[in-house]
Each structure stands twice: as C-alpha cells, then as structure tokens.
N, C-alpha and C positions, 0 to 999 in steps of 0.2 A: 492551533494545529495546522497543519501542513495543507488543507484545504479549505480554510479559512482564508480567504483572497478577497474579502470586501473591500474597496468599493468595488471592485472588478465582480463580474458574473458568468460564472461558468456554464456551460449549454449544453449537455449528452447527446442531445437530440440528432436523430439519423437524420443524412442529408447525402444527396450528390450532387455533386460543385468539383468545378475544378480548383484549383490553385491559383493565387495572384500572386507575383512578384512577394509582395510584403507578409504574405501569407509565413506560415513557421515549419519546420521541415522536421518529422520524428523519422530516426533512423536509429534500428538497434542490431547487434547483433551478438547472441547470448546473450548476455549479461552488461552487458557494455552498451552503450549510448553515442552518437557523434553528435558532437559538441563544436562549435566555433571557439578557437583562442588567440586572443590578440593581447599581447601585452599584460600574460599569464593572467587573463581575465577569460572566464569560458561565459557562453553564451547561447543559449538555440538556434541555430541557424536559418537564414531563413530563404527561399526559393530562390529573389534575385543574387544571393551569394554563392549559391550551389548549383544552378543551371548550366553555365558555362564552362563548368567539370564534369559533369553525370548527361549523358547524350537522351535526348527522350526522359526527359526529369518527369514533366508534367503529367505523360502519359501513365506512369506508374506510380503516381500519387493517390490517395486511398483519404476521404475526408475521415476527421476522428471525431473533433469537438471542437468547441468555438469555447474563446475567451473574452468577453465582451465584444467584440466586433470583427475580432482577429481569428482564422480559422489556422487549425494544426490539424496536419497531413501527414499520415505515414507513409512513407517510401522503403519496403520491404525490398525488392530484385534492386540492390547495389551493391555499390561497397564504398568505403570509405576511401574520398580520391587521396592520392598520394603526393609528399612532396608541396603541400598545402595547408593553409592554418587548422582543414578541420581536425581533430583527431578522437578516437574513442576512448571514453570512459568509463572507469568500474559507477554500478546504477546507485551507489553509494552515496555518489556525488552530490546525490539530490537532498538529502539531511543537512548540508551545508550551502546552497544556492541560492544565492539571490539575484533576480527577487522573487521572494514566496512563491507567490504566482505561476511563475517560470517554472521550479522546483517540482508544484503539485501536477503542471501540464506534461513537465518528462518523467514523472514517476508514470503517471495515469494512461499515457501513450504505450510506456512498456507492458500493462497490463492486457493491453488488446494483442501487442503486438506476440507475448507468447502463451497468450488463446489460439492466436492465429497459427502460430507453428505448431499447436500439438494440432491443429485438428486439420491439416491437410489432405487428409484420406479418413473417409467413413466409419465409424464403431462395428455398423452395422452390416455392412459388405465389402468396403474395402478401397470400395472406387475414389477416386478424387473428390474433393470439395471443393466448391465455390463459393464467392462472397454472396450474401444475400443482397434480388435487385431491392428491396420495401423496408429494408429493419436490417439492423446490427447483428448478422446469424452468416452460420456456414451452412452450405445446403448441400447434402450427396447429389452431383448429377446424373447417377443412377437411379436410386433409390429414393431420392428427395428426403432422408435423415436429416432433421433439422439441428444445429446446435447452435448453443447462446453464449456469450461471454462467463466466462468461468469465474463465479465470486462465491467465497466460500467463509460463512459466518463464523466467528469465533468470539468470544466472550474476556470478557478479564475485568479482574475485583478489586479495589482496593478494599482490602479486609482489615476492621476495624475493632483494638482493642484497648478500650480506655483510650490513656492519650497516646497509645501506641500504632505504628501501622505497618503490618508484613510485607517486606521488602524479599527478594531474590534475585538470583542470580543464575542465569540459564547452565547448564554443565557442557554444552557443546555449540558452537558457530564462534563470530566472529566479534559477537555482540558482548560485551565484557560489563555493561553500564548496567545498574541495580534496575530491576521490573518488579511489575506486579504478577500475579500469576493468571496466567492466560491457559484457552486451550478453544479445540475447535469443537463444533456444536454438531452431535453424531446423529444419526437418522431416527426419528421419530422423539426425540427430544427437545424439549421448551429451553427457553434459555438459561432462566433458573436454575430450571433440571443439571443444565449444563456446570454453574457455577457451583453447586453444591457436590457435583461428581469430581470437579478438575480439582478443588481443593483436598477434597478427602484425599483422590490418588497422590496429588501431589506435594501436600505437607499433613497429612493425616488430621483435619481439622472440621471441626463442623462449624456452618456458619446460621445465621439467621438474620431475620429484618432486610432481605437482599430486597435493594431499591435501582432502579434505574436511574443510569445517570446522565450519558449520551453516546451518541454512535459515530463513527468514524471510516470510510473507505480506506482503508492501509492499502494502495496495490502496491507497494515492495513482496507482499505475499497473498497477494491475489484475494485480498480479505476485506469483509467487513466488521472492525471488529464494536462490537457491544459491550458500554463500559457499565458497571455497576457498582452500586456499595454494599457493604457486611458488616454488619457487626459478629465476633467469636460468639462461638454457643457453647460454652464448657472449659474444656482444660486445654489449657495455651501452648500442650508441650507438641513442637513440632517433631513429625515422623518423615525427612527426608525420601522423597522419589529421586536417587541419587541418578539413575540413568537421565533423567528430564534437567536436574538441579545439583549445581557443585556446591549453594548452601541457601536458607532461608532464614530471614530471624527480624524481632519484633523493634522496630526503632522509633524512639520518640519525633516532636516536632523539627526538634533543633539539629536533630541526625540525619532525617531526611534532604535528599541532595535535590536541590532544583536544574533540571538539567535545563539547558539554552542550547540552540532555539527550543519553545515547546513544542514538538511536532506530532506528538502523540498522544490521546486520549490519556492513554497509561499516566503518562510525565504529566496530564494536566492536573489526573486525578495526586499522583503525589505532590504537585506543588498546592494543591487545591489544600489538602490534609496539613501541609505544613505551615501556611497562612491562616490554617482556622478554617477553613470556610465548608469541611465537611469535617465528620467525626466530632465536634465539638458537644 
C-alpha cells in the first residue's frame, strides 16, 4: 500500500526547522502539485533547484514531515516559475510514482496543504487564522479557535460469499476500476455499525462475522480508511443504491482483477481474496 515505504521511516512529528538545500519542496495548487521534469521523468523538487527562481524561498517554507532523514516543506505564497523544468500536475500522478516513498510524501503533503486552505479565517468569528507556534493546528488570532488537520474515518469490506467476493463499481468520478464498498463513519457510530449501514444502503445486504482487517491513511480524500471482512448473512440478491453505484455483483477467485501497484487497503483485500489468503 501506498504508505508502506519500509526501510524508509516516515516521522509526523511537529517541528520548526528551516530548510536545507537538499531538503524536498511541497507546492500545490488546487488540485495540482509541482513537480520537477527532466527527460519526461517528474520528480519532487528540491530547495537547491528552486531557490534561484522563487525570491525569499526559505522564508515561506512551512516544516510537514521527515522521511528518514530528509525533511519536506510546504511552500504555500508561490507560484509555479515559468519557462522552467518545473511544471504542475493533476494529484493523480501520485498512483503511478516512483518511488513509493516519493508518491506517499506528495499525496500526504496535499492533505495538509488543503486543511490549510479551508481554514484561513475562523468557524467561529471570522477573523484570520494562523499556524500554530507548539503542534500542527490553525489558531483564530482573535478568538484563539483551535483547529486540527482534517481526517475523516471511513470504512470498507470485502464481503464474503462462499468462494465468492462483491465487487463494484462507483456510478460517478473519474475512478472506473472494480471496488469494494466503502463509506464514511457518521457521528456517534462504531465502525461496524458503519459497515453493516453502508452495505444494506448500498447493495441491500446484510452481513455478519465482520472482522478487522487493517487501516490505511488515503489522503487523496482526506481519510482514514478502515478495512474489514464479512461474510453474507442471508440471501445474496443485490438491491442497487444506483445514485452511489452504476453496478454490483458476486465474482469468483479467478474473476477477480489484481490491480498494480497495490496502493490501497481495498485492492490489498481483493488480491488478498483472490490468492486464498482471506475467505477461504
């Protein structure tokens, strides 16, 4: 999975540090990412390549996280110089990047970075926010409203029946490729709870025996998500949530598609089902 970067060790931990030369450079904007490209190879950029374009680099660098020894720095107030290798990219890019590593540090970057853009003015009065000096938070400097980086739990199952295992297909985005069915975890809800709500809505089915499987940070969507197993509890005819799903249906081992890279909890648990090593 996409944050699996062993031997390498990934660090969260708040810190204030400036930038060094060899240090790595996050710059986003929307949805898009700058990238270094040399010889249709892209890249993360890194301080001593981008200094000498962007006037006062250092001073608006913003520490994020460390990757074994190497620290990645957001640089929010730029732009993407012009007329130069770097260029911006759809955040897409990152499902296809190597190496891993690399991949999981410019997904993980974008997720601070639009925290940081919704919360520039206050919930709670309105004023301005600033970075926090002690911890990873925006602070009203009126009112001192605290707020945390935005991660928001979601769940997903591979549902299991006999030697069979429920496959779908979303009915809206961009994303085309077979899933499991997912959904996000609503207030005052267990996780379970979760998993046995999102299937009934979403292909009318009851489940049981739901076991935990493992967890995953996705920020492509600001999420954590929580993998699980099911076995079906009853009768197997699926009832389409068509707004959510364009279709749903039961496929054996040999049906199941192992997608590459494996970057996702979901795609671990379907290659997981189609090698045997769960549902058996």
């Amino acid at each position: 999975m996409i944050q699996e970067i062993a031997p390498r060790r990934f660090d969260p931990s708040y810190r204030r540090q400036r930038p060094k030369k060899e240090d790595y450079l996050l710059h986003y904007e929307y949805n898009k990412v700058m990238l270094k490209k040399e010889n249709g190879i892209f890249s993360l950029p890194r301080f001593a390549q981008v200094e000498k374009e962007v006037p006062r680099l250092e001073e608006k660098a913003e520490y994020l996280f460390s990757i074994d020894e190497r620290a990645y720095f957001g640089v929010w107030d730029m732009t993407c110089p012009d007329f130069t290798d770097f260029v911006m990219e759809g955040l897409q890019i990152f499902q296809n990047f190597e190496p891993m590593y690399q991949a999981f540090a410019g997904i993980t970057g974008s997720q601070i970075y639009r925290w940081r853009q919704s919360r520039k003015y206050c919930g709670c009065c309105g004023s301005p926010m600033a970075p926090g000096e002690t911890e990873r938070s925006m602070v009203c400097t009126a009112c001192g409203h605290t707020e945390y980086p935005k991660i928001s739990p979601a769940i997903i199952v591979a549902i299991i029946n006999g030697d069979k295992l429920l496959m779908s297909r979303y009915a809206h985005g961009v994303y085309r490729r077979y899933a499991l069915i997912a959904g996000y975890v609503e207030v005052g809800e267990t996780f379970e709870e979760c998993v046995r709500r999102e299937v009934m809505e979403e292909v009318g089915l009851k489940v049981k025996n739901i076991r935990y499987y493992k967890s995953q940070p996705w920020a492509f969507s600001d999420t954590v998500m929580i993998g699980f197993t099911a076995q079906l509890d009853g009768d197997d005819t699926i009832q389409l949530q068509e707004d959510e799903l364009s279709e749903a249906g039961w496929y054996t081992r040999d049906q199941v598609i192992a997608y590459e890279p494996c970057l996702s909890v979901g795609h671990e648990m379907m290659a997981a089902f189609k090698a045997g090593k769960i549902g058996s």
